[in-house]
C-alpha positions as CSV (number, residue, x, y, z in Angstrom):
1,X,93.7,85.1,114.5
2,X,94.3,85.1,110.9
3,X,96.2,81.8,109.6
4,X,99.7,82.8,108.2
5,X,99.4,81.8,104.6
6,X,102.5,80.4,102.4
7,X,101.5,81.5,98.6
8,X,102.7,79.2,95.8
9,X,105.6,81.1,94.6
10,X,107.5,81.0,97.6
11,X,109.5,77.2,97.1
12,X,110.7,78.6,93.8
13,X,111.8,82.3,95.2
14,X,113.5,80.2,97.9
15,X,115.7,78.6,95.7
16,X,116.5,81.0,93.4
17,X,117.8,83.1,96.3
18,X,119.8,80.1,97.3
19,X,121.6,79.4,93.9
20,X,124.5,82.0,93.2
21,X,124.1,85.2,92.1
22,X,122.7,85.0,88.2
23,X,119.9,87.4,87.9
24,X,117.9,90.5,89.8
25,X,115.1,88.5,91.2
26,X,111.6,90.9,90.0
27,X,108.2,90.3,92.8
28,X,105.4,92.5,90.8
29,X,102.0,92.0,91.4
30,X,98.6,94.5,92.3
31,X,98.6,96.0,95.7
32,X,97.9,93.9,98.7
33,X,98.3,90.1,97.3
34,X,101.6,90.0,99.5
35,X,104.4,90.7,97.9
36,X,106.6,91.6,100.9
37,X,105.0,89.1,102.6
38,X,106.2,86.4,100.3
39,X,109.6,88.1,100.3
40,X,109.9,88.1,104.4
41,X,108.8,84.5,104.6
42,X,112.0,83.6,101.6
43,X,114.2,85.4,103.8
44,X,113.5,83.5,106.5
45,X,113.4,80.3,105.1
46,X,116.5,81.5,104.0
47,X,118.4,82.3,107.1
48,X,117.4,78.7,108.5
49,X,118.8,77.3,105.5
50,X,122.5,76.1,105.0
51,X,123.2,78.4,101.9
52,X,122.1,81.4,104.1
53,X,124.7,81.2,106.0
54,X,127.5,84.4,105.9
55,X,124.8,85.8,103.5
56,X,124.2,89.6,104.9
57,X,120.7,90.7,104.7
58,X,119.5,94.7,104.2
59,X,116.0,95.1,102.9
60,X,114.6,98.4,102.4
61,X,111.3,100.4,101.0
62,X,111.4,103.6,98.3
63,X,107.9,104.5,100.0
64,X,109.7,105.4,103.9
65,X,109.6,108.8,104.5
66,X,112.9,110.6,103.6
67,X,113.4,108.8,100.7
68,X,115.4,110.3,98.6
69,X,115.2,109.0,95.2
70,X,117.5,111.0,93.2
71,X,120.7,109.5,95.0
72,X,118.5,107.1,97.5
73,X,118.9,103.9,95.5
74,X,122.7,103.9,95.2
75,X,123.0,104.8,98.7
76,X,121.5,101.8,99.9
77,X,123.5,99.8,97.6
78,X,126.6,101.0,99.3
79,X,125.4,99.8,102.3
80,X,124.9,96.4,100.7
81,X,128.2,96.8,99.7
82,X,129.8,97.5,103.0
83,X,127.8,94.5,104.3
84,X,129.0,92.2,101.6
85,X,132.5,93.3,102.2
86,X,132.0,92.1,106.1
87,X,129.8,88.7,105.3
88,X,131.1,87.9,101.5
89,X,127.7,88.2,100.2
90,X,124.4,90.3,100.8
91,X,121.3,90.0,99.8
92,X,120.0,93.6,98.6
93,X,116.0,94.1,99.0
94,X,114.2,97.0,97.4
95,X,110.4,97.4,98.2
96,X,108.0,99.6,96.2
97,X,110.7,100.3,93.7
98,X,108.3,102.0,90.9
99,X,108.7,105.0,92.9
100,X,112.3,105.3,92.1
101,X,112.6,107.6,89.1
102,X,114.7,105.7,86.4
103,X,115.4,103.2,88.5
104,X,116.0,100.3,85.9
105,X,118.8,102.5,84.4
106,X,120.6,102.7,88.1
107,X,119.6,99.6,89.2
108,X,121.6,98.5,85.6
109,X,124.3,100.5,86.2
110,X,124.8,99.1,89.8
111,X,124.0,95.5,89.2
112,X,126.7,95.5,86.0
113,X,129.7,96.9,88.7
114,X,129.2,94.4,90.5
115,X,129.7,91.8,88.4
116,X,132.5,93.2,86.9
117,X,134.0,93.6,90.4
118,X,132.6,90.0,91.0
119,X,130.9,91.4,94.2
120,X,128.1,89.1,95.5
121,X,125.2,91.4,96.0
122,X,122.2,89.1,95.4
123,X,118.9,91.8,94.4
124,X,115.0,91.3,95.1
125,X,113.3,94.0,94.0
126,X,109.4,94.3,94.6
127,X,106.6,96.9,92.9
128,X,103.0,97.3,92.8
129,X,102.8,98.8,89.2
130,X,103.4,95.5,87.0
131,X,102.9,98.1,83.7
132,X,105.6,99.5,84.4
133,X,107.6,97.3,85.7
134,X,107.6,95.4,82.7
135,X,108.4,98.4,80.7
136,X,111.1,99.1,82.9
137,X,112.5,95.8,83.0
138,X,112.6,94.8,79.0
139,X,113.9,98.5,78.1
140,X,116.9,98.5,80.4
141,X,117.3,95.2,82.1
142,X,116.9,92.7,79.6
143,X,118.7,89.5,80.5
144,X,119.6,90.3,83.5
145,X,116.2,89.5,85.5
146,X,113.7,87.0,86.3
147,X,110.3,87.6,87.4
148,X,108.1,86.2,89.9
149,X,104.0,86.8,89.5
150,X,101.8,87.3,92.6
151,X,98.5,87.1,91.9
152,X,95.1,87.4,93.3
153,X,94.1,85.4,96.7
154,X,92.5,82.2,95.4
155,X,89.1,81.3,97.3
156,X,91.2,78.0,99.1
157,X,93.5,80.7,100.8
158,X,91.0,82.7,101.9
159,X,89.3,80.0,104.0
160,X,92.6,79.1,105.4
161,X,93.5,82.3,106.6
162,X,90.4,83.9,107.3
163,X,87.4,81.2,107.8
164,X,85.3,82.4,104.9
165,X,82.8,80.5,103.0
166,X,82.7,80.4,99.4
167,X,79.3,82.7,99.2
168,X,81.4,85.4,101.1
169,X,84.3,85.1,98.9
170,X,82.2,85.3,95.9
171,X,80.4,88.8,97.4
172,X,83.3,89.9,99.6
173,X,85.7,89.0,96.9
174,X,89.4,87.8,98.0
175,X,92.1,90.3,99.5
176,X,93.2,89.7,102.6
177,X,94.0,93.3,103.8
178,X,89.9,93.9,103.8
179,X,88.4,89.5,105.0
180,X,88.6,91.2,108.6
181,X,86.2,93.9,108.0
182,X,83.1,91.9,106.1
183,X,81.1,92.0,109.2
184,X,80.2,95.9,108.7
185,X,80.1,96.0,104.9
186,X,80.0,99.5,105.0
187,X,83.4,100.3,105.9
188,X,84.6,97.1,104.2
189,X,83.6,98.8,101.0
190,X,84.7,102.0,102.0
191,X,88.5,100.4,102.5
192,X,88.1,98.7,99.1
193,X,87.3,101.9,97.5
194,X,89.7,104.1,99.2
195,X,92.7,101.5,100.3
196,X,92.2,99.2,97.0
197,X,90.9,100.9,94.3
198,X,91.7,104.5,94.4
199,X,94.9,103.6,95.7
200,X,96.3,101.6,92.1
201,X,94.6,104.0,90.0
202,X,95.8,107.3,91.7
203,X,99.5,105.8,92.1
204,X,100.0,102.5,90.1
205,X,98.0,103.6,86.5
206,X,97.4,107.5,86.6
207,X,101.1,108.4,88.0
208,X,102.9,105.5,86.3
209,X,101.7,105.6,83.0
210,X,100.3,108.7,80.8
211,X,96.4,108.6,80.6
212,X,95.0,111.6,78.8
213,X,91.2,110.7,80.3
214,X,91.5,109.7,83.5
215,X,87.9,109.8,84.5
216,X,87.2,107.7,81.2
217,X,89.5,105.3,82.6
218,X,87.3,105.4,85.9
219,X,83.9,104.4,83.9
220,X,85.8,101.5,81.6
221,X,86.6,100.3,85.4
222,X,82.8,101.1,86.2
223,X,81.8,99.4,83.2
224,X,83.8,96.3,84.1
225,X,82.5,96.0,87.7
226,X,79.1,96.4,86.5
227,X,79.1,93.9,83.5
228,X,81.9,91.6,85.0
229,X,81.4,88.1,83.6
230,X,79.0,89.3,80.5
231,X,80.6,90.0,76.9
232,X,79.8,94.2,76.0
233,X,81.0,95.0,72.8
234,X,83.0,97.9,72.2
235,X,80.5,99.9,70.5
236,X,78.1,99.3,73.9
237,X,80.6,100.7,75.9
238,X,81.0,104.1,73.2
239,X,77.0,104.1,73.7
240,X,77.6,104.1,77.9
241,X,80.4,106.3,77.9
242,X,81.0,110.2,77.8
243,X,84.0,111.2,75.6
244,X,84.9,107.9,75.1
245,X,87.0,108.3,72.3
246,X,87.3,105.5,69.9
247,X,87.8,101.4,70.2
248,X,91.4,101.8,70.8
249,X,91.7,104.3,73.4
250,X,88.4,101.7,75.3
251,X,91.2,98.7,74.7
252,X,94.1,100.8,75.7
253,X,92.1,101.2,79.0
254,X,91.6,98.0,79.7
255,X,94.7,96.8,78.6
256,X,95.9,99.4,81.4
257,X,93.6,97.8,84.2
258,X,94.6,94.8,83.6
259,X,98.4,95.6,84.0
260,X,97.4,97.1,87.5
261,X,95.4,93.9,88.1
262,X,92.3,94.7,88.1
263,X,89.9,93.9,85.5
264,X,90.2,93.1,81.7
265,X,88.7,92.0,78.6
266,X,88.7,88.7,77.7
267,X,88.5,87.7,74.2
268,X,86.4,85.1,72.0
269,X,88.4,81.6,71.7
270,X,89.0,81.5,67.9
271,X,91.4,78.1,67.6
272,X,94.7,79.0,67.7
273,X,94.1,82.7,66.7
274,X,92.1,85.8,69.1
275,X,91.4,88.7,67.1
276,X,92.3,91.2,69.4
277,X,88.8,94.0,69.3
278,X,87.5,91.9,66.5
279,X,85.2,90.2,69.0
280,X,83.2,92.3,71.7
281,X,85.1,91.5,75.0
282,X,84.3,89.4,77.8
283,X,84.7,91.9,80.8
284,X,86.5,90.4,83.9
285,X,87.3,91.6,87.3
286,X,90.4,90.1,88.9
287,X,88.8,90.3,92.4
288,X,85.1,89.9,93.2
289,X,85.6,92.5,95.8
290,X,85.3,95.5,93.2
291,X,81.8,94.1,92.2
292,X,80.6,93.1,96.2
293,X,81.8,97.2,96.9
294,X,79.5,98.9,93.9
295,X,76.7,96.2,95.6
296,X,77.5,97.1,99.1
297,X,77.2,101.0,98.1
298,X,74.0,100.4,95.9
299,X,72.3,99.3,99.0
300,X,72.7,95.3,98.5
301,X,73.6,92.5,100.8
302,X,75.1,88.8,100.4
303,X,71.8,88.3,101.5
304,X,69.6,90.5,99.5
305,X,71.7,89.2,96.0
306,X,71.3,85.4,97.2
307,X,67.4,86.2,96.4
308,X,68.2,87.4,93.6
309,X,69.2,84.3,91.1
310,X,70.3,86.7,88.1
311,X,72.1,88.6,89.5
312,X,73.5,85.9,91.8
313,X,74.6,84.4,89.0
314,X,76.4,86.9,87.5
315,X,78.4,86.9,90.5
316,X,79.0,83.9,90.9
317,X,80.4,83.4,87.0
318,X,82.5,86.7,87.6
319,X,84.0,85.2,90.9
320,X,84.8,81.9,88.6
321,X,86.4,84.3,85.8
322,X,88.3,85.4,88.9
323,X,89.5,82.3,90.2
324,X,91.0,81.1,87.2
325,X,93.2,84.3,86.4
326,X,94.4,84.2,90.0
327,X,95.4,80.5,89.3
328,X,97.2,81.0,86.2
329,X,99.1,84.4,87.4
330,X,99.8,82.5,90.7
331,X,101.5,79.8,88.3
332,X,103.4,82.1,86.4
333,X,101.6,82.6,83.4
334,X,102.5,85.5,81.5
335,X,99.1,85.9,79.5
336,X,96.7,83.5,80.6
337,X,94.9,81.7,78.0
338,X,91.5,82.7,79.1
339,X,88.8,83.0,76.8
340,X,85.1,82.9,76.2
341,X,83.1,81.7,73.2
342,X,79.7,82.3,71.6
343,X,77.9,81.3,68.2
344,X,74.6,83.2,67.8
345,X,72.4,82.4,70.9
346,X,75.0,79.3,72.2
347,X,77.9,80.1,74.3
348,X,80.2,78.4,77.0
349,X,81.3,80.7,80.1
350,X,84.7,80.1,79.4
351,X,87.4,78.6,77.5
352,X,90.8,77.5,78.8
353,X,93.6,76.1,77.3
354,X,96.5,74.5,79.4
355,X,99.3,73.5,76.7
356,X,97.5,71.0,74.7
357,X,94.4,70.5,77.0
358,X,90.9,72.9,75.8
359,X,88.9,73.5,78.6
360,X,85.5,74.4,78.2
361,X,83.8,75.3,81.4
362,X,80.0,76.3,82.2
363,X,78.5,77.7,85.4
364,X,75.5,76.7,86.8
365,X,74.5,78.5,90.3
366,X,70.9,78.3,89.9
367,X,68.4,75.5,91.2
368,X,68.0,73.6,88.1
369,X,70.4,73.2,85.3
370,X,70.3,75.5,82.3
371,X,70.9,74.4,78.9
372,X,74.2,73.5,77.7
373,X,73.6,73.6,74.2
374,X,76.6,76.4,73.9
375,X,78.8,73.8,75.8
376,X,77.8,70.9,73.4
377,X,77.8,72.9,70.2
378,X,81.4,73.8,71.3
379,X,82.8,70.3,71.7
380,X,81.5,69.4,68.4
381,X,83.7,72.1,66.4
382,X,86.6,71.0,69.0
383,X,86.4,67.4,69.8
384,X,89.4,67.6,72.1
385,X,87.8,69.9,74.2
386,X,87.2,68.8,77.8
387,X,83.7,70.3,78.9
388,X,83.3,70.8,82.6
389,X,79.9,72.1,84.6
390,X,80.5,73.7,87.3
391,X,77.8,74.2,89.9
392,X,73.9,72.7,89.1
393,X,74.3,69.4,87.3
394,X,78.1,69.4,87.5
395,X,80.9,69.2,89.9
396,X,79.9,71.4,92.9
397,X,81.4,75.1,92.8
398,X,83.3,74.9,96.0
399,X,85.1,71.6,95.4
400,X,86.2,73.4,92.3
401,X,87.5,76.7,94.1
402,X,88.8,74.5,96.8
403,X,91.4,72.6,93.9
């Protein structure tokens, strides 16, 4: 039996929904990091807890069949309402709220009568289109809101819950809905295809947001899971791609997939400015899993790419690229400062910077080390830069995940 799993954000949910009511409390996120999860476990630490006392619960989900969005959101409000009349206070939970049509300007509406009225209705609202969300959020709630990011699984969750080894993270990738079905690869891949990937394109980017190529949007997301971890300048992606457009439109696209969580473009570290599609990107997956499906559907194993050192590689410096967006969403990070850099031949994997620390980290999954001569020729044009190996020659990959 799986291990339930208690995500970072939930001490600081927790109290928020324990202090008075002050602001809409926002869970956004991609699809299946456990959002209502998180919720569920805050409203039961918050039943055992002294403050959730007399505090009336009545959660709810805008995907339940019958919905009925044009009036369904205030009518569940009233209920709130009614319950808050009988207890003094209710907490008010709204699940997969995207789905409501102009819901921000109701939710607004609401939330501002009830503080005029000085009604305690306390709101957690959750969605699985961050895009839009945000849009949503700083065109009609501003001020009135706070946000909490779910990200990614990290690799130490995973073999909490779910017994996997750091290979089969890094091939299998890390959501949690699919760890049970890596045995048969096959249909593991299928469910990340069908559950997973079509699943946030059909309903979270192509139905939330106006895309006037959808299938070019596909191949950037092909592109990415195919050249994850590797820079690919945007004139290499016009070269692979039919009808691509221009450099915007590629950028708008992966600024897109990124909103949905699920793979971006990382840019070159330049100091204290990044030229935004001055520099070819970086491509990045947020999940491994995306890359171990095209494998799994190519006719490759964990086994098969193992022998593979190249390509091995690759994966492994993708599922590192991974790991460290999933840390800094997970610590509520609004754009994580993730970068790569390159001079000529030299590079270094990637560069992080955490306030006033630089990180600059290289991975090494091969046998023997490989030169470092990017990582050295970086620390010389940034002395304050912390250089870090990960893998051959350095500190061993899985004590990093595991931290």
């Amino acid at each position: 039996m799986p291990v339930i799993i208690q995500r970072a954000p939930l001490p600081s949910l927790v109290n928020r929904l324990m202090e008075p009511r002050r602001f809409v409390q926002v869970v956004a996120g991609p699809r299946q990091v456990g959002k209502t999860t998180l919720v569920q476990q805050a409203l039961a630490a918050l039943a055992r807890a002294p403050q959730g006392h007399g505090l009336a619960q009545h959660s709810v989900s805008a995907d339940a069949p019958g919905a009925q969005p044009a009036t369904w959101l205030a009518t569940q409000w009233e209920v709130a309402r009614a319950l808050a009349g009988q207890a003094g206070a209710c907490l008010l939970v709204i699940d997969e709220v995207q789905k409501i049509p102009n819901w921000t300007d109701t939710l607004k509406r609401l939330w501002d009568e009830d503080t005029a009225a000085a009604r305690d209705i306390r709101v957690v609202v959750l969605g699985s289109a961050p895009l839009l969300i945000a849009k949503g959020l700083t065109e009609s709630l501003a001020g009135r809101f706070e946000i909490t990011r779910l990200g990614h699984w990290r690799f130490a969750e995973m073999r909490e819950a779910f017994d996997m080894t750091l290979e089969e993270c890094v091939f299998f990738g890390t959501y949690p809905g699919a760890a049970t079905l890596i045995r048969d690869p096959v249909r593991w891949a299928a469910y990340v295809r069908d559950a997973l990937v079509e699943s946030t394109l059909s309903k979270d980017v192509l139905q939330m947001t106006q895309v006037q190529k959808p299938a070019l949007l596909r191949r950037v997301l092909d592109l990415a899971c195919h050249y994850s971890g590797q820079m690919l300048s945007y004139q290499k992606m016009l070269g692979q791609l039919d009808d691509a457009g221009n450099t915007t439109t590629l950028a708008h696209y992966l600024h897109l997939l990124e909103s949905a969580g699920m793979a971006c473009g990382l840019q070159k570290y330049m100091g204290q400015v990044v030229r935004q599609r001055a520099s070819s990107p970086k491509l990045q997956v947020f999940n491994n899993a995306l890359l171990g499906s095209v494998a799994v559907v190519s006719g490759d194993t964990l086994a098969s790419l193992k022998q593979q050192p190249e390509r091995w590689g690759r994966m492994v410096e993708s599922a590192v690229g991974a790991e460290l967006l999933a840390r800094h969403v997970n610590h509520q990070s609004t754009h994580p400062c993730i970068h790569y850099w390159n001079d000529g031949q030299r590079e270094v994997d990637y560069v992080l910077q955490q306030g006033p620390d630089l990180f600059a980290l290289e991975v090494k999954s091969g046998v023997q080390a490989r030169n470092v001569s990017g990582l050295a020729a970086f620390c010389a044009m940034h002395p304050t830069a912390r250089p870090l190996i990960l893998g051959t020659g350095g500190l061993p990959l899985e004590t990093w995940f595991a931290g």
